[in-house]
C-alpha positions in Angstrom: -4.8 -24.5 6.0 -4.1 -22.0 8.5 -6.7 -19.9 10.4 -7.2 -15.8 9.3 -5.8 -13.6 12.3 -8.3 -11.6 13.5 -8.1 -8.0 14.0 -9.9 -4.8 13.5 -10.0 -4.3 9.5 -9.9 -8.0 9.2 -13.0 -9.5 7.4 -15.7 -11.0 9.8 -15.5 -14.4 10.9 -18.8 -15.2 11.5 -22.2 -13.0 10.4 -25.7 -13.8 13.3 -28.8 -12.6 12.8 -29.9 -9.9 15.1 -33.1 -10.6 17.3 -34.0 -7.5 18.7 -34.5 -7.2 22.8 -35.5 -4.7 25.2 -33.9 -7.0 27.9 -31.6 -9.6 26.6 -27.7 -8.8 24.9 -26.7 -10.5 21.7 -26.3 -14.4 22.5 -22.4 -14.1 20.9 -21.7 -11.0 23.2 -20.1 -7.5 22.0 -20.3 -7.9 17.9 -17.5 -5.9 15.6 -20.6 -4.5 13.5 -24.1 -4.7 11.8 -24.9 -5.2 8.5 -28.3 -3.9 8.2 -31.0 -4.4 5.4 -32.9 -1.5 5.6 -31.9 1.6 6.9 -33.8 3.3 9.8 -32.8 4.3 13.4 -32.7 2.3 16.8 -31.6 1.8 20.3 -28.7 0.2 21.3 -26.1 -0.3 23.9 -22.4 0.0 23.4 -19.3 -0.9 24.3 -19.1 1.2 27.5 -22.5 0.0 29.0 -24.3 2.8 27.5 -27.5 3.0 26.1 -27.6 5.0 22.8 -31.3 6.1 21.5 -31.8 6.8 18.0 -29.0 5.8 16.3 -29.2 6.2 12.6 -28.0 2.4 10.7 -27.5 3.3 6.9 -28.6 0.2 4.9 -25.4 -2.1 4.4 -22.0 -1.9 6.5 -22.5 0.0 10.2 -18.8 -0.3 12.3 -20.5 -0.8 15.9 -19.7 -2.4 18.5 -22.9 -3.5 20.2 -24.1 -5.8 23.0 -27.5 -5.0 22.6 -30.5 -3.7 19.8 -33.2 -2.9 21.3 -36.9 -3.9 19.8 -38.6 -0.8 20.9 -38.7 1.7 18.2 -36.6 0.0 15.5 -36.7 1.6 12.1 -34.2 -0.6 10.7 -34.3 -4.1 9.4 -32.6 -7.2 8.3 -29.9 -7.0 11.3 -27.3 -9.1 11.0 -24.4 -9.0 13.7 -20.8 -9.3 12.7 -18.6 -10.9 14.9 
C-alpha cells in the first residue's frame, strides 16, 4: 500500500489533542489546523512568531497554522490539532 502525499488540501495525517499553554508550543510543532468543539475565541501564536489575541475558532474545521494556544482566556473547547 502506498503512503498518501501530503500537501496543503490533502486530508490530515494525524489529529492531537490540544493542551492549552501560556508557555509551552504544541509537542508536534507548527499544526496544518484545529478542529475545535466548541466555538469561542483564544490566543495563539502563528506561523511568523506572532502572538494573535482573540482569535475567533468557529466550532468544527479552523485552517491555522499554530505553534501555540494559549490557556489564558480560552473561550473555545475540545481543541484538537491537525497535523
Amino acid at each position: 500500500m502506498s503512503k498518501m502525499q501530503r500537501g496543503s488540501t490533502s486530508p490530515a495525517m494525524s489529529v492531537v489533542p490540544v493542551v492549552p499553554s501560556d508557555t509551552t508550543n504544541l509537542p508536534n510543532g507548527l499544526c496544518r489546523a484545529l478542529l475545535v468543539g466548541v466555538a469561542g475565541l483564544a490566543t495563539l501564536i502563528d506561523d511568523s512568531g506572532e502572538t494573535r489575541v482573540g482569535v475567533p475558532l468557529i466550532a468544527g474545521y479552523n485552517p491555522l497554522a499554530v505553534k501555540r494556544v494559549f490557556s489564558s482566556n480560552l473561550g473555545a473547547q475540545n481543541l484538537w490539532a491537525l497535523y
